[in-house]
LUMTITOR-997219 format. One record per residue: residue in one letter; x, y, z of N, C-alpha, C, O in turn. Coordinates in steps of 0.2 Angstrom, whole numbers, plus 5000, padded with zeros to 4 digits. Example, Ala and Ser with C-alpha at 12.3 -4.5 7.8 and 13.67 -1.06 7.14 Angstrom:
BEGIN
a506649725039506249785039506649845039507149835042s506449895035506849955036506450005039506750065040
This chain:
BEGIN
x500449945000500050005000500450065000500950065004x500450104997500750174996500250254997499750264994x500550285002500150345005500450405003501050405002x499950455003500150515003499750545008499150545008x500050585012499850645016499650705014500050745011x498850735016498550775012498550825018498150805023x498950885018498750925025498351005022498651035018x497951015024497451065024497351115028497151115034x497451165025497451255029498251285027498851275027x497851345027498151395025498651405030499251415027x498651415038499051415042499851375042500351385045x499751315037500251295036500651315031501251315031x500451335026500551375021500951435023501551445021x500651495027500951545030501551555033501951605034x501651475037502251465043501851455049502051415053x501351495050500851525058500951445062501251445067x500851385060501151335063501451275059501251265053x501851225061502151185058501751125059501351105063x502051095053501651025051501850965055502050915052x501750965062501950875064501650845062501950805059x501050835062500550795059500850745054500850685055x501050785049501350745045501850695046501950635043x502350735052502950675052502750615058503050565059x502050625060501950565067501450535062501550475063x500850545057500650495054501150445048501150385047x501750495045502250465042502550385048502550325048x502850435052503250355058502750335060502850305065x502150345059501650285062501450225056501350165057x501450265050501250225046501950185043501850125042x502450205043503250175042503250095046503450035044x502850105054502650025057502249975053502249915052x501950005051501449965047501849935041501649885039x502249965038502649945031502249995026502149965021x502050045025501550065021502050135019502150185023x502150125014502550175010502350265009501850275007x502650295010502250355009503050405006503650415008x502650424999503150464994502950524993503350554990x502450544995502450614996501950655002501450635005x502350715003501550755009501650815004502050845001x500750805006500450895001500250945005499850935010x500350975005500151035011499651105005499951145001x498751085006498451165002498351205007498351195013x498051255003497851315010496951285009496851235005x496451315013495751345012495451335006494851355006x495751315002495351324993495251264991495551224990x494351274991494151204990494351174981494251114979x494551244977494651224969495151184971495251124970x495851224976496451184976496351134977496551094973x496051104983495951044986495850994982496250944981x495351014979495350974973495750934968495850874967x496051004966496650984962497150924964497450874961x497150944971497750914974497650824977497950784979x496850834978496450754979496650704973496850644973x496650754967496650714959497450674957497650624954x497750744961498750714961498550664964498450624960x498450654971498550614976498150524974498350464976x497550554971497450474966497850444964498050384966x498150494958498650474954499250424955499450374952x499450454961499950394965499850374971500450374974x499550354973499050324981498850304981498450304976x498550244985497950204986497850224992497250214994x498150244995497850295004497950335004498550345004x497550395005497550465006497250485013496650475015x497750515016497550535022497550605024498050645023x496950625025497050725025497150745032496950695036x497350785036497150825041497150885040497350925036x496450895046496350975046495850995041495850955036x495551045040494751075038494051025043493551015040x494151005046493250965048493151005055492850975060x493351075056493251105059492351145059492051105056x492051195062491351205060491451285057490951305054x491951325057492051375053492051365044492051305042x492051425041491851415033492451405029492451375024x492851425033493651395027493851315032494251285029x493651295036493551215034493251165031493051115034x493151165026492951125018493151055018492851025013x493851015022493950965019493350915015493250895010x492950895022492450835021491850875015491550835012x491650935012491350945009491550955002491150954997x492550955002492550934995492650884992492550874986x492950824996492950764995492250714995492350664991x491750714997491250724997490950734989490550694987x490950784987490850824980491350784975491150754969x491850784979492250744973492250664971492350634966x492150644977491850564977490950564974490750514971x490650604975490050604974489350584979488750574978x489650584985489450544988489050594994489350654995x488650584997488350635002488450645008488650595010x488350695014488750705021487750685024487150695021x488150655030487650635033487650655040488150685042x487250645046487550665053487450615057486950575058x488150595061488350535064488050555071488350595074x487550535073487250535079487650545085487450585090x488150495085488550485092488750565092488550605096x489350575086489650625086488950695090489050745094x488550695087488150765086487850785093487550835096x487950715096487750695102488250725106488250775110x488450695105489250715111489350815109489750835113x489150855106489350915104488750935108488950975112x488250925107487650955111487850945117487850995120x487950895122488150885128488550915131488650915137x489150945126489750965130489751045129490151085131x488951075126488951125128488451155132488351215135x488151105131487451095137487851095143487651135147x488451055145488651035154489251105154489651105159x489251155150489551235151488851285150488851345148x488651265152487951305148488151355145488051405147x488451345137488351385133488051365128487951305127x487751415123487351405117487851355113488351345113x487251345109487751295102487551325098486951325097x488051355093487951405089487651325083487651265084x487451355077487151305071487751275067487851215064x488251325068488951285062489251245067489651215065x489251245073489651175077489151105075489451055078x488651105072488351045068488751015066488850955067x488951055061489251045055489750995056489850945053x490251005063490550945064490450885064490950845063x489950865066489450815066489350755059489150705059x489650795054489450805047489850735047490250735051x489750665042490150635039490150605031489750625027x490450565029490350565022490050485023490250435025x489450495019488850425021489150365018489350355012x489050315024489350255020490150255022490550215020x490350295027491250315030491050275036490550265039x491750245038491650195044491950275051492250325049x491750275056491750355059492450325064492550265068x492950365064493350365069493250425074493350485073x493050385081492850425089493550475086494150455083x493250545090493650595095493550605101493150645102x493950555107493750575114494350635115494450655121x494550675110494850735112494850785109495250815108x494050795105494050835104493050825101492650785104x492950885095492250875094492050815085491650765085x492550855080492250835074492750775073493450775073x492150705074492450625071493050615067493250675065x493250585065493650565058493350505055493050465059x493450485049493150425046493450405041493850435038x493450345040493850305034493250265029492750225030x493650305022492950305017493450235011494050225010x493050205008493450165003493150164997492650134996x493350194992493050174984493550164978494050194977x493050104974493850084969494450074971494950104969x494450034976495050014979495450064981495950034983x495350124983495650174985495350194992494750184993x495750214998495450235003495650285007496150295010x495150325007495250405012495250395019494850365022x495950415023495650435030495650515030496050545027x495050535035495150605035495050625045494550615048x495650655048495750665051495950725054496350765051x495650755060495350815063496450845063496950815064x496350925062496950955062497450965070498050955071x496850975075497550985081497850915083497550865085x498550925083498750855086498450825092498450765093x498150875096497950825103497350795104497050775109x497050785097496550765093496650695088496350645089x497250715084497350705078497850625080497850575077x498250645085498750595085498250535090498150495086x497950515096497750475097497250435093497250375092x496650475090496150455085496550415080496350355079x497350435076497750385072497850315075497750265073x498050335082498450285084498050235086498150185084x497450245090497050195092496350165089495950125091x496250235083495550215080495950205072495750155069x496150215070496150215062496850175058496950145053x497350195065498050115065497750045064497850015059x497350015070497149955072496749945065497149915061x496249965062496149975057496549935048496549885045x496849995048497450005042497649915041497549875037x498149905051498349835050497949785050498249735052x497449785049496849715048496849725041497049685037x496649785038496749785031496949765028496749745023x497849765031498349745027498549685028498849645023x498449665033498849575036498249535037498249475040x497549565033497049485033496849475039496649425041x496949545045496849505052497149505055497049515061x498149475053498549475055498649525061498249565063x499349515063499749565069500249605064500449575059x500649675065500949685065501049715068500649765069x501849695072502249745078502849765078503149735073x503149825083503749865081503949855088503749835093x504849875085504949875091505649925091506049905086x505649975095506150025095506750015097506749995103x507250025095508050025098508450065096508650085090x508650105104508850185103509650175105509950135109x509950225102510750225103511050285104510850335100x511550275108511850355108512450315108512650265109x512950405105513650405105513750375099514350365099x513550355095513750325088513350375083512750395085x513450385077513150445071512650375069512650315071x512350425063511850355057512450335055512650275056x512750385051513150345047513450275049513350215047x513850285054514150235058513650175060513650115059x513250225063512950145064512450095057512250035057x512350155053511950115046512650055043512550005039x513250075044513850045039513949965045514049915043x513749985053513949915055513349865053513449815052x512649885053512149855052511949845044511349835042x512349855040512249855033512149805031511649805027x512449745031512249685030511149645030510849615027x511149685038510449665040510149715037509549715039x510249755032509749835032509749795024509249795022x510249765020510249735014509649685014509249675009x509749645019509549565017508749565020508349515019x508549615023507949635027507249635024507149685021x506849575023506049545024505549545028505049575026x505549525032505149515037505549495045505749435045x505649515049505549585049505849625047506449615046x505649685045505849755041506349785046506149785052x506849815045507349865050507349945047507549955041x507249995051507150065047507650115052507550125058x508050145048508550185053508450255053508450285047x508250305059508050355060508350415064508450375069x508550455065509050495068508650555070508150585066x508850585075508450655077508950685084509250645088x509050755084509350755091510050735092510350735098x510250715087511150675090511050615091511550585093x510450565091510350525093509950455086509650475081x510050385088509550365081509450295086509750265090x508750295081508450205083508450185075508350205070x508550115077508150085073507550045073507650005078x507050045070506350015070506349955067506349945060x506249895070506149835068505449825068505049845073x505149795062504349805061504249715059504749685056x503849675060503549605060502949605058502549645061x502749575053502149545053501949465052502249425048x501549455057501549385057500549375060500049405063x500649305059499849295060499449315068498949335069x500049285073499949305081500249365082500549395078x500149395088500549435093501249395092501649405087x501449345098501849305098502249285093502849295094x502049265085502549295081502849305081503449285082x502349365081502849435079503549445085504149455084x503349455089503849465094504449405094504949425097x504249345093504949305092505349325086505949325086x504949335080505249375074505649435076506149455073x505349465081505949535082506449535087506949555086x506249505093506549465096507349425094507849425097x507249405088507949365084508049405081508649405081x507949455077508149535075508349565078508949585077x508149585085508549625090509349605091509849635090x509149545093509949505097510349505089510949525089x510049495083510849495080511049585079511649595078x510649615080510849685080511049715085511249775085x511249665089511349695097512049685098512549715101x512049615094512749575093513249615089513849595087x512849665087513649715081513549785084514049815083x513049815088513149885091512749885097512449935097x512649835102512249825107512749895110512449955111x513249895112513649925116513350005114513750055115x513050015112512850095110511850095112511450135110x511750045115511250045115510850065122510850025127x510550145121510350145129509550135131509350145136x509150095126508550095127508050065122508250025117x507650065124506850055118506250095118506150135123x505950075113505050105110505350175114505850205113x504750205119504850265121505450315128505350365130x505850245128506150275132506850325130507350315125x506850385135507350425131508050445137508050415143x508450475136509150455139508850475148508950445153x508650545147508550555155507950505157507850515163x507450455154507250425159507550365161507350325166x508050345157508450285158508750305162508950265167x509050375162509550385170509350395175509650395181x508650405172508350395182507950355183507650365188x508050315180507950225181508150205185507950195191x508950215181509650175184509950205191510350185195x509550265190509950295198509350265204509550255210x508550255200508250245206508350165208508450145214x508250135202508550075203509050055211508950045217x509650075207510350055212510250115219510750135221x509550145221509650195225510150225225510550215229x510250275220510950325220510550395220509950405217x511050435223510650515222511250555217511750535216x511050625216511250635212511050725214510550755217x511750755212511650835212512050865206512450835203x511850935203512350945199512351025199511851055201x512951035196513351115194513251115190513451075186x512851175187512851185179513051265178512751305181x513451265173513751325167513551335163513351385164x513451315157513451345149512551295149512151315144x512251225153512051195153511251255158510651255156x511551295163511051335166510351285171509751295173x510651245170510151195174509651145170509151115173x509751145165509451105160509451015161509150965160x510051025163510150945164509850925171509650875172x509850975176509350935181508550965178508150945181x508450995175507451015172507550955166506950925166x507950915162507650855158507550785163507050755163x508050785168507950735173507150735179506750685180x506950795181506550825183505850825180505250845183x505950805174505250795168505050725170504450705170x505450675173505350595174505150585180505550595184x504450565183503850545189504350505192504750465189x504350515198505050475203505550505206505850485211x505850555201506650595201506750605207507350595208x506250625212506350655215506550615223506550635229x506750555220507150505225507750505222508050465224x508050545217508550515215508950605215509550615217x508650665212509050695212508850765218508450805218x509250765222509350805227509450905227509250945231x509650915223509750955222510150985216510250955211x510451055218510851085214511151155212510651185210x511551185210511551255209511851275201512351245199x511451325198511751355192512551415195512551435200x512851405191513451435193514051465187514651455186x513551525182513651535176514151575176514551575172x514151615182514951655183515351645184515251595188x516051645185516751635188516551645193516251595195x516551685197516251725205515651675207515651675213x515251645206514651605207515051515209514951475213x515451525204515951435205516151465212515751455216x516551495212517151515219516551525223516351475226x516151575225515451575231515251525233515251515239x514851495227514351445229514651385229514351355233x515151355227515451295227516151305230516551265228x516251345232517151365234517651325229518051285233x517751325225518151335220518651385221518451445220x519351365222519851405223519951455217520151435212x519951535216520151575213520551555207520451555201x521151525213521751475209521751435203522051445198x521251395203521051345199520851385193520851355187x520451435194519951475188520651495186520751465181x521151535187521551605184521951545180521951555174x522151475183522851445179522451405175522351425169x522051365177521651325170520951355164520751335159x520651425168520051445166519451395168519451335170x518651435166518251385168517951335161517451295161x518151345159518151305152518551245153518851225147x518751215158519451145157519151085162518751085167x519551035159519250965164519450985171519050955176x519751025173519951035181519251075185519051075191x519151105179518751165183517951125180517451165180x517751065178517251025178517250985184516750985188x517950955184518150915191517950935197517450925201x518450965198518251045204517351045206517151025211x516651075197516151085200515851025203515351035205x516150955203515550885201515750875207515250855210x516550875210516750865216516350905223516050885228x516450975221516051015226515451005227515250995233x514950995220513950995222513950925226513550915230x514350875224514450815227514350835237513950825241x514850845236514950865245514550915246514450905252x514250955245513951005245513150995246512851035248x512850935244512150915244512250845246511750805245x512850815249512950735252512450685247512050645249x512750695240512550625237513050565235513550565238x512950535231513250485227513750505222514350495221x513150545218513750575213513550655211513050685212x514150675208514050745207514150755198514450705195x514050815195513750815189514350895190514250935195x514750905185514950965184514950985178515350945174x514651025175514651065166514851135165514551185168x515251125161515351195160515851195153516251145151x515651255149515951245141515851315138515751355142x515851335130515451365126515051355121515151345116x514251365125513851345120513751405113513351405108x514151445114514151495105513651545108513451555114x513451575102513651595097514551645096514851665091x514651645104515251675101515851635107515651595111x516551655105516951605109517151665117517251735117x517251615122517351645128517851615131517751555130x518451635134518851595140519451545133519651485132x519451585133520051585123519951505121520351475118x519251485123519051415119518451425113517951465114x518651375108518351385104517451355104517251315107x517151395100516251385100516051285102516351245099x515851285106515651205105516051165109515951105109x516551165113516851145118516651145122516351205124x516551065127516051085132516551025138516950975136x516551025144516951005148516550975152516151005156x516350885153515850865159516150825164516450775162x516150845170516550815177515850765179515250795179x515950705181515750665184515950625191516350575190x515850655198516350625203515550575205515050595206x515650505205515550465210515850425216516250375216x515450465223515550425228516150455230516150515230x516850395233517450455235517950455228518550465229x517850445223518150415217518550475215518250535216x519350485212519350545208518650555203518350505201x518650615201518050625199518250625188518650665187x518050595184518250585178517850655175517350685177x518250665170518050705166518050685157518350635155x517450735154517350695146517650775141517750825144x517750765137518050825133517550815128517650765125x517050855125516650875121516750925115516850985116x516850915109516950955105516250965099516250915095x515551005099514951015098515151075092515551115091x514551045087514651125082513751095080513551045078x513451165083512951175080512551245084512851275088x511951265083511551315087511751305095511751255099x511751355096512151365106511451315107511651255109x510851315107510651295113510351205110509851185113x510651185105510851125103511251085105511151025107x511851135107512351115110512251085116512351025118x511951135119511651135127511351075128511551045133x510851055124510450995123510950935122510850885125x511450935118511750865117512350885124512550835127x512550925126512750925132512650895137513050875140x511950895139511550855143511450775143511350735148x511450755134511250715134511850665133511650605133x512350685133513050655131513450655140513950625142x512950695144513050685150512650625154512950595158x512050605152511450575153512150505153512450475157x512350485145512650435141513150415144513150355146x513750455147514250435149514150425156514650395159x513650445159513650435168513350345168513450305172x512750335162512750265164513250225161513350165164x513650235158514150185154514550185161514950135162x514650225164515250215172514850175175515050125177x514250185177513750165184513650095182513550055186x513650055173513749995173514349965171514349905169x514950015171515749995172515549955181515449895182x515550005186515649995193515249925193515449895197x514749905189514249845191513449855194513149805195x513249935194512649965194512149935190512249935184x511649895192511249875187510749915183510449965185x510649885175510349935171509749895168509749835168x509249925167508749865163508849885154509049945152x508649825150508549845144507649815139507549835133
């Protein structure tokens, strides 16, 4: 099956906002095996719309629109396809129901074009919106099949995932199962890791292997189809291990887990607490740890320390150390990871300090970045980072190359890790 993504409104046209929509029905549809070679983005015009339904015939058997099944008058999707298929809008009961009661239990009026949501294409199987008002529906003619799905993500993306996904793959597997399974890696590029996995990315059937990068960081997507659940998972399962057997050692995770919740796994796991000093970082790296339910057994505190004069204060960091090394150097990471350690009585201490750009400071170059790791009564190690991209890019793979390196020590020491 081969898809094209049809996104609708003129706001995207303008820039006013950006199209994810498109790239989360893409990797949603990429699990399934279902190919998609083009996204079309029209404005409000139902002539254009048209036009761009007739391309998307052309090369498609699945066309999937988001956005216009709003109750305003430049939302038109469902009435020009509709027109263009021939076929008539009808009013889906549940839905119209549900729209009268949610403004019944605010007691406001319901104006007459919030009907309109209500509205579906007769003969359309209806995909529920429990997050929002206007249905989505999956229409099929001539072997061709439309999904058309509401434009806000907080809408758009569950309605895909659990009403109109489940769907697609019956369609496609007879009934079958088809399942995924995520494998995330840091510290290795695509390139690098597409060249060790090359052989498996060649010979690849069933299960399918899809390599993907974002952030500094990439997964590969191992996808199964098979008649069971179980299957499928012994299928990826033997996928996994031989992928693991050529870059396992790069591998910090699966499906949705991301570097800071595995480090606050692994810290709550092994009961370890955890403080840190942040410079060029500003406290970034304890606010991603801090996004994770639980952290707050694991990390104790901490201080930003973005001046020369704020290390020496708050952390006593001898003068000394700043004038002979500057605060850009392993000594003076050492020094901050050493201090917050003793200073909040943890396990380990976290010091960062670098240039995250746009201009060079402390006669080091943009993108140097310095991170001190002291565990326990351990000398404290230090990483040397060399970063080129937007300052607060930088900032972010700072953290997260900090996140990488503190568990590769914590399962050096014998700290237990799950995978």
């Amino acid at each position: 099956m081969n898809a094209e993504i049809l996104a609708v409104g003129s706001e995207l046209l303008l820039g006013q906002i950006t199209n994810t929509n498109a790239r989360f029905i893409s990797s949603q549809l990429s699990e399934l095996g279902i190919n998609v070679f083009y996204h079309t983005v029209v404005g409000d015009n139902a002539k254009r719309l048209e036009q761009a339904i007739e391309v998307a015939e052309s090369r498609a058997d699945l066309i999937i629109f988001s956005g216009g099944l709003g109750p305003t008058k430049d939302d038109l999707t469902k009435e020009t396809i509709a027109r263009h298929l021939g076929v008539s809008l009808e009013f889906d009961e549940v839905a119209l129901t549900y729209i009268e009661q949610f403004f019944a239990k605010r007691g406001r009026p319901m104006t007459e074009n919030n009907r309109k949501q209500a509205l579906i294409l007769a003969g359309s199987e209806v995909l529920a919106n429990h997050h929002g008002m206007a249905p989505g529906m999956i229409f099929t003619k001539s072997d061709r099949t439309y999904i058309l799905l509401p434009g806000p993500p907080k809408e758009l993306e569950p309605m895909f995932q659990f009403e109109a996904k489940p769907k697609l793959a019956a369609m496609l597997n007879d009934g079958g199962i088809i399942a995924s399974h995520v494998m995330r890696f840091y510290g290795i590029g695509e390139a690098e890791l597409e060249v060790q996995v090359q052989n498996i990315l060649d010979a690849q059937t069933n299960p399918t292997v899809a390599p993907l990068a974002s952030d500094g960081e990439v997964t590969l997507r191992v996808t199964a189809k098979a008649a069971t659940e179980q299957q499928a998972r012994e299928l990826i399962k033997a996928k996994v291990a031989e992928i693991q057997a050529l870059v396992g050692d790069y591998q910090y995770g699966v499906d949705d887990d991301s570097l800071a919740s595995k480090t606050v796994e692994m810290l709550l796991d092994n009961k370890l607490t955890i403080a840190a000093a942040e410079s060029l970082t500003a406290g970034l790296f304890q606010s991603e740890l801090a996004e994770i339910p639980g952290v707050g057994n694991a990390l104790i505190g901490g201080v930003v320390t973005y001046a020369a004069d704020a290390k020496v204060k708050q952390l006593g960091i001898s003068q000394e150390l700043i004038d002979t090394h500057g605060v850009v150097s392993a000594e003076c990471a050492a020094a901050m990871a050493s201090a917050v350690r003793e200073k909040f009585a943890t396990n380990i201490g976290i010091g960062l300090t670098g240039e995250a750009g746009p201009t060079a400071h402390d006669h080091q170059p943009v993108g140097t970045v310095w991170i001190g790791i002291a565990i326990n009564d351990e000398e404290p190690l230090t990483y040397l980072l060399h970063l080129s991209g937007m300052r607060n890019t930088n900032r972010l793979r700072a953290v997260k190359f900090t996140c990488h390196y503190l568990m590769q020590l914590l399962e050096e020491r014998g700290y237990t890790k799950r995978y």
